[in-house]
C-alpha positions as CSV (number, residue, x, y, z in Angstrom):
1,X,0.0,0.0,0.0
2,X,2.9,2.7,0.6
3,X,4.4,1.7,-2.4
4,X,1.3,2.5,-4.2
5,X,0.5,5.3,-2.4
6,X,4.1,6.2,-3.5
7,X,3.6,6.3,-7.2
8,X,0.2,7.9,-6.8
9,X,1.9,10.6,-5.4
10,X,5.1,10.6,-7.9
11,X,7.3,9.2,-5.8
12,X,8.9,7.1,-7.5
13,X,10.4,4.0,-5.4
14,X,14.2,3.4,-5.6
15,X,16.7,0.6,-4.8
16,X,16.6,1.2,-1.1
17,X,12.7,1.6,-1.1
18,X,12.4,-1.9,-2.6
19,X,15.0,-3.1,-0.6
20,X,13.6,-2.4,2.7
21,X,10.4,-3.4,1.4
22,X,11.6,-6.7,0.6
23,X,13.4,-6.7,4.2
24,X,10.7,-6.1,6.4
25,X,8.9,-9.5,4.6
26,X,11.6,-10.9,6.1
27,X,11.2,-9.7,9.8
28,X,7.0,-10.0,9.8
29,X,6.3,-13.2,7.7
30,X,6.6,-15.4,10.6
31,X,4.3,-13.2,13.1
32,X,1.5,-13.1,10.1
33,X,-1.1,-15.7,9.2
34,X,-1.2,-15.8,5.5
35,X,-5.3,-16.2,4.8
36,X,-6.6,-18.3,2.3
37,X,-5.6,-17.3,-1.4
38,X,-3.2,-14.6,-0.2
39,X,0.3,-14.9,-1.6
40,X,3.1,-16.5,0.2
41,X,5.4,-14.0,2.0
42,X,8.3,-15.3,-0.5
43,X,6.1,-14.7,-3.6
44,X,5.4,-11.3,-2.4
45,X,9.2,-11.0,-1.6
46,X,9.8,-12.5,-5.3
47,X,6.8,-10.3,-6.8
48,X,8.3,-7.2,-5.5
49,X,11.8,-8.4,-6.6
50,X,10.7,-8.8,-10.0
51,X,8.4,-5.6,-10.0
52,X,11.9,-3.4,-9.1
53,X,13.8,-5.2,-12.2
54,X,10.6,-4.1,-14.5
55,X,11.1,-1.1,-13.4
56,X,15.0,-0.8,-14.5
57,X,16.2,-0.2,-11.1
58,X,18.9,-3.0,-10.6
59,X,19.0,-4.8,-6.7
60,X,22.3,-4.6,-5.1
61,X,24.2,-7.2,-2.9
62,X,22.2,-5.5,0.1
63,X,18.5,-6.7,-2.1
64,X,19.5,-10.2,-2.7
65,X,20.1,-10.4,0.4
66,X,17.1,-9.3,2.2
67,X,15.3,-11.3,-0.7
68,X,17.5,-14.6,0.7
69,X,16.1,-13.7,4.5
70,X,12.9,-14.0,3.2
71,X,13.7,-17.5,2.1
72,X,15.7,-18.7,5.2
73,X,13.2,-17.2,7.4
74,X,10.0,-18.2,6.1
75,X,11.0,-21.5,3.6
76,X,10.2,-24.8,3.9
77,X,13.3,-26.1,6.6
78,X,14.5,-28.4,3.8
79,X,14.1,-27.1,0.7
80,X,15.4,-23.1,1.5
81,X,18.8,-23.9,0.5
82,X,17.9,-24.7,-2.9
83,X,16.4,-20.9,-3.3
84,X,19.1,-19.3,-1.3
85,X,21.8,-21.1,-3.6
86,X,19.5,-20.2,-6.7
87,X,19.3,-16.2,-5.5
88,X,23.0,-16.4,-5.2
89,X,23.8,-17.8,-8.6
90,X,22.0,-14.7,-9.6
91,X,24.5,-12.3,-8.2
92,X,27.2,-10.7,-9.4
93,X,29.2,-9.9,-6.8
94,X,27.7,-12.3,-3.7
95,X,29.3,-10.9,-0.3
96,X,30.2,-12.9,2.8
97,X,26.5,-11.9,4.4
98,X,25.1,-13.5,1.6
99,X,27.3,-16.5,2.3
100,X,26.3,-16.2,5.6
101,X,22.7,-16.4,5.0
102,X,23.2,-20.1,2.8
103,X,25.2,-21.5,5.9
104,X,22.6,-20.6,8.5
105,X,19.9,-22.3,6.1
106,X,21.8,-25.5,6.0
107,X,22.0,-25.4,9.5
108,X,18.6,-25.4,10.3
109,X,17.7,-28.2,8.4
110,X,18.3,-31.8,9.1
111,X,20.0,-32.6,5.4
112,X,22.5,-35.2,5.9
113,X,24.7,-33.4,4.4
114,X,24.4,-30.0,5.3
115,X,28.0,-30.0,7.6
116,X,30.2,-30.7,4.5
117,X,28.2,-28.8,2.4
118,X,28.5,-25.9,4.9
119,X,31.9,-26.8,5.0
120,X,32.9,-26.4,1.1
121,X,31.2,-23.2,1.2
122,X,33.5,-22.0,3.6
123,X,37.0,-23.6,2.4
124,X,35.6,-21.9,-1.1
125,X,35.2,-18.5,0.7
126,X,38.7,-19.4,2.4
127,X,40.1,-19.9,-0.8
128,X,39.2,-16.6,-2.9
129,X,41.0,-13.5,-3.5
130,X,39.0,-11.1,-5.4
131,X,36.7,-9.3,-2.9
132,X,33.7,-6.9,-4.1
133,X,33.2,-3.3,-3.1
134,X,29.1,-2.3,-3.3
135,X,26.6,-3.5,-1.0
136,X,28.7,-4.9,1.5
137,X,32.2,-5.9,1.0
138,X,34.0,-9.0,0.2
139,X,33.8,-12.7,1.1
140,X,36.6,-13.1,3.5
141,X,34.4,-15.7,6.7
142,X,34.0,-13.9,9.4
143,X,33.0,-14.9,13.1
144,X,29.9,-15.3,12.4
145,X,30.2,-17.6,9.1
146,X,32.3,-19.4,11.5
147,X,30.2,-19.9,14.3
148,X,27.4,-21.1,11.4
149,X,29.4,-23.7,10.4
150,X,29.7,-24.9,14.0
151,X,26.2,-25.3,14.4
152,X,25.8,-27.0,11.0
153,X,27.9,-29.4,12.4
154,X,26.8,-29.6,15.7
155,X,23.4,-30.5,14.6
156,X,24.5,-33.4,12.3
157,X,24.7,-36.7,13.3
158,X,28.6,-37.3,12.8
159,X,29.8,-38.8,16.0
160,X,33.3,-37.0,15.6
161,X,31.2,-33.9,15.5
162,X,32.7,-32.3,18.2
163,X,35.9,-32.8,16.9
164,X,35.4,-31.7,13.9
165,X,33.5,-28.2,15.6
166,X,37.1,-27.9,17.8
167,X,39.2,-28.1,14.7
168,X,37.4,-25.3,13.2
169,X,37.3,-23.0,16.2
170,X,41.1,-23.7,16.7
171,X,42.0,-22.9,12.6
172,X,39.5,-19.9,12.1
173,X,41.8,-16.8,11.3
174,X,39.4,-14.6,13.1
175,X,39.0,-14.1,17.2
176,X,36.2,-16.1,18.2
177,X,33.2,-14.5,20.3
178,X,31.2,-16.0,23.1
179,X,28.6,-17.6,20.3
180,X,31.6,-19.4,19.1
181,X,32.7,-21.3,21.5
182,X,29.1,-22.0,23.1
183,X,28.6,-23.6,19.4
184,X,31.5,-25.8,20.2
185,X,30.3,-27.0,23.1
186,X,26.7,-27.7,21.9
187,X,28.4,-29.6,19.1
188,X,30.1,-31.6,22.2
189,X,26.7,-32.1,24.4
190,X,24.7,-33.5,21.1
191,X,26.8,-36.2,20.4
192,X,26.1,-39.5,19.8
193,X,28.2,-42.6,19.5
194,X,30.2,-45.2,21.2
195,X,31.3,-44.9,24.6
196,X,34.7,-43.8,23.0
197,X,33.0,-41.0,21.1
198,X,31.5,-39.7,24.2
199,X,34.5,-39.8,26.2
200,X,36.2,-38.0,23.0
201,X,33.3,-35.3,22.7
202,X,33.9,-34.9,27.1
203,X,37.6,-34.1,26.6
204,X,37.0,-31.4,23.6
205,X,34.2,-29.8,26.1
206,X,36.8,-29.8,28.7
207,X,39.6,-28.0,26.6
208,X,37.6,-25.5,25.1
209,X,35.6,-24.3,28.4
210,X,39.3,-23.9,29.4
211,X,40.4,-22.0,26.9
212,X,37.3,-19.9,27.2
213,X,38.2,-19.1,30.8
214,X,41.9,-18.3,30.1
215,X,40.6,-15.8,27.2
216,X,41.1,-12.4,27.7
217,X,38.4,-10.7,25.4
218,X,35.9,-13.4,26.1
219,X,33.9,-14.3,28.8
220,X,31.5,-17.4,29.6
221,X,27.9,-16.4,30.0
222,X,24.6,-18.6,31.1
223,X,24.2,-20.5,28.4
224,X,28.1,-21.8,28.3
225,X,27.6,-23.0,32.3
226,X,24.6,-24.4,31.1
227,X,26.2,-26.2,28.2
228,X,28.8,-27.5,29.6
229,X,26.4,-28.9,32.7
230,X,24.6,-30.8,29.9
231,X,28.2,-31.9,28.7
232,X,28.5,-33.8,31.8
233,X,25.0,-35.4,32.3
234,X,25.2,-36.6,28.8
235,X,28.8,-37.6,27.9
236,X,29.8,-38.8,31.8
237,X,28.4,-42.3,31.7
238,X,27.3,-43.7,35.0
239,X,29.9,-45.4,36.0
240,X,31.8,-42.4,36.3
241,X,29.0,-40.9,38.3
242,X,31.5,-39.3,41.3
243,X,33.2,-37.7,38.9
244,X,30.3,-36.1,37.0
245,X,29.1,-35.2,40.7
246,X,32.6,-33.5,41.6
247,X,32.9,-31.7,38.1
248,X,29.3,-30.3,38.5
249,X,29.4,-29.4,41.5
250,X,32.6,-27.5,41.1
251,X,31.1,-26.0,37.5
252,X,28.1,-24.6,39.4
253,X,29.8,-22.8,42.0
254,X,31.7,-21.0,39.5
255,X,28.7,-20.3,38.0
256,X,27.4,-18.7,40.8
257,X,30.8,-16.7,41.9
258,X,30.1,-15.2,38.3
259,X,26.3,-14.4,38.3
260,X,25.8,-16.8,35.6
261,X,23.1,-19.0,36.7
262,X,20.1,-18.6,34.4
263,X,17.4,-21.3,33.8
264,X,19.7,-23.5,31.7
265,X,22.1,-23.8,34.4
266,X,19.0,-24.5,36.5
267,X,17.7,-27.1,34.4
């Protein structure tokens, strides 16, 4: 209706106009019930898309973008990938946010193959040189691409997840943040495997929550107590159960001396 209301008064809607339209599809779609017969929000996304090219006003990186939030925020789980992968193909000049966008995608679904795919993507971004100058720089990973590919493959079902999580945290060029490390120990407390693999996932838990506390520029918040207190009560099997008593016990203490106990330390 602005948009219209736009034209009728001869204003005539730019890049950014369209872009921001497209943008906040992105942010409401999932508070709105679509009634019956009323376009998808990515059809309207894609309608206005189109509607901005007929009009001879070419999106920038910052428009595909928006146009792939739509996507991975309001897409079937499984299939968003494919239309995120498809916007990008479409791109000239695809930055690391758009990159970004495709790697949080993957891990929200439950492909079997969404870790290595996450994975190429990144040793691909790794492995450019030529960056890109409009709309949002170039496609060097940063933290947060990082931490993505963490989650992807903390949620897969590879038992040597949590290895693999560690390796990237330890190799990434970048300082990590808080999210970072948190990821890693998810990645630890979700696996699933053989007594060795648990005992393997326990001892990559342990060495990153320790080198989170020696950090200087990070520090551990709620949810990293809280994940490393599921650490134990998954990955300590029962017969070690004085130990997982002594470690806990010890965890939440320090969890308390620092103010961090929210509900999942509670829990």
């Amino acid at each position: 209706e602005i948009m219209a209301d736009m034209r009728v008064k001869g204003v005539v809607p730019d890049v950014w106009s369209y872009t921001a339209l497209i943008d906040g599809l992105s942010k409401i779609g999932k508070y709105e019930e679509e009634e019956e017969g009323e376009m998808a929000v990515t059809e309207k996304a894609e309608y206005f898309f189109d509607q901005m090219r007929s009009d001879g006003i070419e999106p920038t990186p910052a428009t595909y973008n928006a146009l792939m939030n739509v996507y991975a925020k309001n897409g079937d789980i499984q299939t968003r990938h494919v239309e995120i992968e498809r916007i990008i193909s479409q791109m000239p000049h695809p930055n690391v946010r758009s990159y970004a966008i495709l790697i949080e995608a993957l891990s929200k679904s439950s492909l079997p193959h969404a870790a290595d795919r996450a994975c190429e993507i990144v040793q691909s971004l790794e492995n450019a040189t030529t960056t890109t100058t409009g709309g949002g720089g170039g496609t060097r990973p940063t933290v947060h691409v990082y931490t993505s590919l963490i989650n992807t493959i903390g949620r897969s079902n590879d038992p040597r997840k949590a290895e693999r999580a560690a390796t990237v945290l330890n190799d990434m060029p970048v300082p990590p943040n808080i999210y970072t490390y948190n990821a890693v120990l998810n990645a630890c407390a979700y696996t699933v495997g053989t007594p060795e693999d648990l005992d393997d996932a326990f001892r990559v838990a342990c060495r990153t929550f320790d080198a989170l506390r020696r950090s200087s520029g990070v520090t551990a918040n709620h949810v990293t107590y809280g994940t490393f207190l599921k650490v134990c009560a998954r990955l300590i099997l029962p017969v070690n159960a004085s130990l997982r008593k002594t470690i806990v016990s010890a965890v939440f203490k320090k969890a308390c001396v620092d103010g961090m106990v929210g509900e999942l330390v509670l829990r």
